[in-house]
N, C-alpha and C positions, 0 to 999 in steps of 0.2 A: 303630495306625491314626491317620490325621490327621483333624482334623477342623476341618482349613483352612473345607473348603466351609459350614461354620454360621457362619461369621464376615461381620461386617461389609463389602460391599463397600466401604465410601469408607473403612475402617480396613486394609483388606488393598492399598487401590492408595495407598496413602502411599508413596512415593517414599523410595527409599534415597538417603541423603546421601552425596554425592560425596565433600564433603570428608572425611567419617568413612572411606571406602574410602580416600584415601590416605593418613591417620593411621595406620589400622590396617597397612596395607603398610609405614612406616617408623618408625613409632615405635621411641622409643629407641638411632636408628643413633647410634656413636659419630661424632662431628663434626658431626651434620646439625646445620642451622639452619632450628627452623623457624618460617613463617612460614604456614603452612597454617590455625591457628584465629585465631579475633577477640577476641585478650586482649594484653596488654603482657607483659612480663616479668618486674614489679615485685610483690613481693606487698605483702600489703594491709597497711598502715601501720600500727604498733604501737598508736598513738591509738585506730583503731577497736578492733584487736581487744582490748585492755585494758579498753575497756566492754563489750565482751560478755562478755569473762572475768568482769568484773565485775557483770554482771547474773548470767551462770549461777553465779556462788558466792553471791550472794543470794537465789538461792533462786528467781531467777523462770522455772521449768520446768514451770507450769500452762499450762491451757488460756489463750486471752488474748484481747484484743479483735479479733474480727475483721476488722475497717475499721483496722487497726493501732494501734498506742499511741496516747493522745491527744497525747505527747510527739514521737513523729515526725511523725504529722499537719502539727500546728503548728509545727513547724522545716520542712518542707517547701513548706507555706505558704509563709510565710518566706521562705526561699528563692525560690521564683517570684514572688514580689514583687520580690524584689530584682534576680534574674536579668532579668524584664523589665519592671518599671516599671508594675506590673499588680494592680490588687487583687484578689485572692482567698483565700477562707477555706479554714481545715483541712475543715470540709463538704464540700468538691469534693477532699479528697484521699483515697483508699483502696492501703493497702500491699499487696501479691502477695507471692507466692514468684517473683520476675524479672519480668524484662520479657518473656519469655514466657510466663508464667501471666499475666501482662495483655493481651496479645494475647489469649490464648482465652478467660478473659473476658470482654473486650471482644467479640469475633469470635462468642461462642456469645449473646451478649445479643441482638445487631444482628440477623443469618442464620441461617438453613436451609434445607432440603431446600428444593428450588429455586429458590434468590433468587443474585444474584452480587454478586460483589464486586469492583471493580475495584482495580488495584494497581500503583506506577509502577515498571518495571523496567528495566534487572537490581536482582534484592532477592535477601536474605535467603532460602532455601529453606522456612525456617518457617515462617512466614506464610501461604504459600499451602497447604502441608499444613494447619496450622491450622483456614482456612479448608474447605479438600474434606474433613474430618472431622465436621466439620457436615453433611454434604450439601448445600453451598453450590457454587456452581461460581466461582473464583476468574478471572478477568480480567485478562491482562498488556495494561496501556498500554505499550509501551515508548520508551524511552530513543536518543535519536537522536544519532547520532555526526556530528561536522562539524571543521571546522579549529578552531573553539572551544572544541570536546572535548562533552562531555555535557551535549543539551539536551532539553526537555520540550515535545513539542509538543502545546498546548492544543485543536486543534481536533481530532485523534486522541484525545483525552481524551472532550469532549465529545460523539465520535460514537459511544464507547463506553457511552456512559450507554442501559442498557435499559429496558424496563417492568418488569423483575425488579433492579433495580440498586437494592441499596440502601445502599451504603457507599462510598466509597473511600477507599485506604490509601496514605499517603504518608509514605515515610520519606526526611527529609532533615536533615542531611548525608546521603546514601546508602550504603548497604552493599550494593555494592562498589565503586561509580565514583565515591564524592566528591561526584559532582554534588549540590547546591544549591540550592533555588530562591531566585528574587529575592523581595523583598519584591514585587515585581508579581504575579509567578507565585504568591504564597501568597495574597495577596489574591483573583487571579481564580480561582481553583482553590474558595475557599471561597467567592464571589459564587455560582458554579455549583454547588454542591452545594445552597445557598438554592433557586436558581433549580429545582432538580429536586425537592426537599424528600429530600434523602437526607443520612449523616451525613459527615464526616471524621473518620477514626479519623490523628493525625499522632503518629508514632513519632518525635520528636524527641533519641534517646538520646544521636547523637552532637554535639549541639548547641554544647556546647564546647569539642569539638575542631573549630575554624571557624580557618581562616588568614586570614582577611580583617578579622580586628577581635573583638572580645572576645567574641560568641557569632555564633551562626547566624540569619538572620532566621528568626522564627518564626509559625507560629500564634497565638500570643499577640496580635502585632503586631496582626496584622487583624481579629482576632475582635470581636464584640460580644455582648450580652446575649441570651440564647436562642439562640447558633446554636448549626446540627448539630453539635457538634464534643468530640472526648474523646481525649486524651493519653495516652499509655504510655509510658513511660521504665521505667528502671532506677538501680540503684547500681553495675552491674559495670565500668561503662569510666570514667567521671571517677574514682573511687575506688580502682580494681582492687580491686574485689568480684566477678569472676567464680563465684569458686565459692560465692557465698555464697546466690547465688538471693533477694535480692529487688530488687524494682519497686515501680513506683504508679503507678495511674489517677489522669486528672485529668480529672473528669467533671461535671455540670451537681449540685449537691447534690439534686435529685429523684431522681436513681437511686442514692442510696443506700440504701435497704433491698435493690434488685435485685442491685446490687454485692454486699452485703453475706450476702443468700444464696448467690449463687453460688460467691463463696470459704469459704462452709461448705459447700456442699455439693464442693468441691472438695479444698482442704489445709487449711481449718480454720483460716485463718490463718499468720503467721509469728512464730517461737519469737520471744519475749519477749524475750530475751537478744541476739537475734541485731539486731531493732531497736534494742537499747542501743547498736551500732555503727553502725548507720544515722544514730542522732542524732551521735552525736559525728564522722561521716563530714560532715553535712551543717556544724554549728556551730566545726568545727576543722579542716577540709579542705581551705581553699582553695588554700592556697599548693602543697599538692600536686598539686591542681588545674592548678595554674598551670605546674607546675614538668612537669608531663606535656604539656602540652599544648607548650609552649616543644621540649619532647626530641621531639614526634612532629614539628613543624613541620620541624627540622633532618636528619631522619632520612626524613621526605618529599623533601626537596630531595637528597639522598647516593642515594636509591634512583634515584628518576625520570632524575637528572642523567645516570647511570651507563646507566642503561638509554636512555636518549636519544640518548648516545655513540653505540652499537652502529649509530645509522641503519636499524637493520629493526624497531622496536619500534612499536606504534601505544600510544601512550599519552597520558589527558592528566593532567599534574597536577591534584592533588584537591582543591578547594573545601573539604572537610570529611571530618569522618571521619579513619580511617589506615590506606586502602587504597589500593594501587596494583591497578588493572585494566588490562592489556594482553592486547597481541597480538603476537607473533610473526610478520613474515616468513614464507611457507612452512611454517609448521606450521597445519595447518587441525582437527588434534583435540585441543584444550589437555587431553584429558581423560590419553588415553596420553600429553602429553607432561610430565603434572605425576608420571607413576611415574616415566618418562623423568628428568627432573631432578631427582628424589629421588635414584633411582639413581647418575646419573652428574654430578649435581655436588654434592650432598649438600647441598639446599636442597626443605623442603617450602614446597610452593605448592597453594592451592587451585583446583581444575577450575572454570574458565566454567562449564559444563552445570550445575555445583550451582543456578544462580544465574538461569537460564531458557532457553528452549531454545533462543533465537538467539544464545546466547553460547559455542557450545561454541568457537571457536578461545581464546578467552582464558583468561588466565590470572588469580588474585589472590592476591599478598602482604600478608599484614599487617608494615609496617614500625615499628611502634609495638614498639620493641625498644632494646637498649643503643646506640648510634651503632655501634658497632667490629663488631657484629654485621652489622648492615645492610649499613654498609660491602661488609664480605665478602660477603654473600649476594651483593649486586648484582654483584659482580664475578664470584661464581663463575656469576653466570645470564648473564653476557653472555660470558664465555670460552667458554661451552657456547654462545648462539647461535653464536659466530664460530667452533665448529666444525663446524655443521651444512652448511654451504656456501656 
């Protein structure tokens, strides 16, 4: 007997992930290339994981500090200090399990049942599940396409904001279109969230993979003392630590005891050991840092170049991040046509529709991969447009 109907509504209309449907369709084809998840290729650097090794043979597999080590705290610190030129203390820092458990964190502190939250898309699919798990109702501003390529128009922003509005989420570099905001747009974006008294929640993950100069304008830049404003990041993409699951909050130091319940009442924290690599990620990283971001720069110009050839492609190159977002010519349901090009050119790509509803013609490659790889992929997705017609 099921007993579907005792369940939660906002836990049973969680939305099936696109891209996971076409993972599961072609995983482990021989040949495929793919490009369908948001991780590189690269596993995680010996550095790191020799300190964790090194913490779990010392024995550190108790329980731990919830608000994370005080040792990664303070390298993290550290770090945003030095990333942007900004003082802040280990107090305003708390470790997750990912930058996903810091969104719901963050997203279950902020809303619920009945409040919104607005969101600039196309994003990430998380996030907005996230959010409707709360009983929150989530809010697409979106994302306006021009010869420019991906721009953000503030006064659709602004008409969004409701009597129930009390957040908004902006993740830039963005996932999936690159898009960017300028140091203008991050300014006025946070003037207005003052002007309404509500928060910014700014997912800055992909912040150094930025083509335009050594990171991405950020929140940081604009911020001052008291505002709405609280950070989530991760270690999975500078570092390639995808599977390692953790993040941080960067939050005002008063909500820390709030933080600090909720990741107990949540995972409890992140294993002792595993933050041993966090540090040594953060204080001995850089050059790999450097050295990924240099191979997505090159591997962005090989995909885009290639797909620009073909003249049916709508695309713009990407500000940030390492995603390419297109469109196809003639193909108006990117969703069949990402099995479509599984199948017959042996290239996974992720469905537009993951990514919000007015994006179903598109398509997204993550080109954060080895160049020779890329390479191919791109040829083999533009030999298959030029035999569509």
């Amino acid at each position: 007997m099921s007993h579907l109907h005792r369940l939660r509504q906002s836990a049973l209309a969680a939305p099936e992930s696109g891209i996971v449907a076409v993972i599961n369709h072609a995983r482990g084809r021989e040949g495929l290339i793919p490009l369908w998840a948001g991780e590189g290729d690269l596993p995680t650097p010996s550095f790191i994981a020799d300190a964790a090794a090194a913490g779990l043979k010392a024995g550190e597999t108790f329980y731990t500090w919830q608000r994370g080590i005080p040792e990664l705290r303070e390298a993290l610190a550290g770090y945003t200090i030095k990333l942007y030129g900004r003082e802040t203390a280990a107090e305003r820092i708390f470790v997750t399990g990912s930058g996903m458990h810091a969104i719901q964190t963050v997203v279950s502190a902020l809303v619920g049942e009945g409040d919104e939250i607005l969101f600039v898309a196309p994003l990430w699919p998380n996030f907005a599940a996230a959010a409707g798990l709360t009983g929150a109702r989530p809010v697409e501003v979106a994302l306006d396409f021009g010869d420019d390529g991906w721009s953000l128009d503030l006064g659709k922003l602004r008409a969004a904001i409701g009597p129930r509005t009390k957040a908004i989420f902006v993740n830039t570099p963005n996932n999936p279109t690159g898009w960017t905001a300028s140091p203008e747009m991050i300014a006025e974006i946070l003037s207005l969230a003052r002007e309404h008294g509500i928060f910014v929640i700014a997912d800055e993950i992909y912040s150094r993979f930025y083509y335009g100069g050594t990171r991405a304008p950020s929140f940081h830049d604009a911020m001052q003392d008291g505002d709405p404003l609280i950070f989530v990041n991760s270690f999975s993409k500078n570092w390639a630590m995808t599977g390692w699951r953790i993040g941080w909050i960067e939050a005002p130091a008063t909500f820390g005891n709030l933080f600090e319940n909720l990741i107990q009442y949540s995972n409890s924290g992140v294993a002792a050991f595993m933050q041993r690599g966090a540090v040594a990620a953060i204080e001995e990283g850089e050059p790999f840092v450097e050295m990924q971001i240099e191979r997505a720069h090159k591997a962005r110009d090989i995909f885009c170049n290639t797909l620009l050839a073909t003249n049916r492609v709508q695309i713009s190159r990407p500000e940030g991040a390492f995603y390419a977002f297109f469109a196809i010519d003639g193909i108006e349901d990117g969703y069949a046509a990402a099995f479509r090009i599984a199948d017959e050119a042996g290239v996974g790509l992720a469905p537009g529709n993951a990514f919000g509803p007015d994006t179903g013609r598109y398509l997204r490659a993550c080109f954060h991969r080895r160049l020779d790889e890329v390479e191919e992929a791109a040829r083999r997705i533009a030999d298959w447009i030029g035999r569509q017609g």
